[in-house]
C-alpha positions in Angstrom: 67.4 101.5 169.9 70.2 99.2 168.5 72.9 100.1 166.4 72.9 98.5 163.0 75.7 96.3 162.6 75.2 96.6 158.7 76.4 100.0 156.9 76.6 99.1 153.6 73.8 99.4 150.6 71.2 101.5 149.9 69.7 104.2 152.0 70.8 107.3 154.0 72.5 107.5 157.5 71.9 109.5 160.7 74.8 108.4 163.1 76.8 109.6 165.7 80.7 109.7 166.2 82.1 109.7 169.6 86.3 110.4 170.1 88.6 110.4 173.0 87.8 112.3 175.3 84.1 111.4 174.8 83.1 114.0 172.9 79.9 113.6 170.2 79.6 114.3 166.9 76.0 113.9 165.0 75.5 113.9 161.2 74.0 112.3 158.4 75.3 111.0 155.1 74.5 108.3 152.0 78.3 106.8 152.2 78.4 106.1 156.5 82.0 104.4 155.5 83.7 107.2 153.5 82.0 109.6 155.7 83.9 108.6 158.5 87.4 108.8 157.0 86.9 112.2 155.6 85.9 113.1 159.5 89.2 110.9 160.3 91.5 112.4 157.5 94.1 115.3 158.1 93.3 117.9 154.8 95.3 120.6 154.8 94.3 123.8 156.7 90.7 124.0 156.6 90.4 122.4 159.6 86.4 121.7 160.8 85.2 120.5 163.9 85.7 116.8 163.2 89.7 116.9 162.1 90.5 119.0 164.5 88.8 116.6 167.6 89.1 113.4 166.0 90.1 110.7 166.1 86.4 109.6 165.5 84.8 106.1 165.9 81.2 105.4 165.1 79.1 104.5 168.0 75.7 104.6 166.6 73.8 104.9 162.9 70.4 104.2 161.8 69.2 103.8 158.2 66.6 105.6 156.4 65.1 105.4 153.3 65.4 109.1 152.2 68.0 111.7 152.9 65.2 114.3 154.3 64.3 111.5 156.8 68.0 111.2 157.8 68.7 114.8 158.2 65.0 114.8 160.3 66.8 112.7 162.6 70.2 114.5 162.6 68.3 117.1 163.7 66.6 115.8 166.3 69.0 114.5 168.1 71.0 117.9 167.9 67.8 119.5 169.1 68.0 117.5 172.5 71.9 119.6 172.9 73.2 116.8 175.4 75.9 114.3 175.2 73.7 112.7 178.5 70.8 112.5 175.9 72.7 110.4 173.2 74.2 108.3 175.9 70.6 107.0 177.8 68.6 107.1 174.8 71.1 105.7 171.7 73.7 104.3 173.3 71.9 103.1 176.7 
């Protein structure tokens, strides 16, 4: 499967974020762009995850017509638990 090169308009997102050292992050969102600088952006001392490993660039996102579908897919790929996973079967 194909990353969309389009991330603008209507619809939901599943997509992944890979950083540095080649570590994933997998999530889902309406706004793919402003969802990646909030991952991206330094705010204060309630440091998650993302900040605290970024920086982030996006590596993979599909679009779906509902958020439940989005999230369906957020959570599958989480349920496969492998950074090998994402690579052969999203990125491959």
């Amino acid at each position: 499967m194909e990353m969309q090169t389009e991330t603008e308009g209507e619809g939901f997102w599943a997509y992944v974020l890979q950083n540095p050292e080649g570590r994933f992050y997998v999530g889902s969102t309406r706004d793919l762009a402003q969802r990646l600088l909030l991952h991206n952006a330094c705010l204060g001392d309630g440091v998650t995850y993302p900040r605290k490993h970024g920086p982030w660039r996006l590596v993979w996102c599909e679009r779906h017509a509902t958020r439940a579908e989005a999230m369906a897919k957020e959570r599958h790929i989480k349920s496969m638990k492998s950074a090998r996973w994402i690579r052969e079967h999203l990125l491959g």
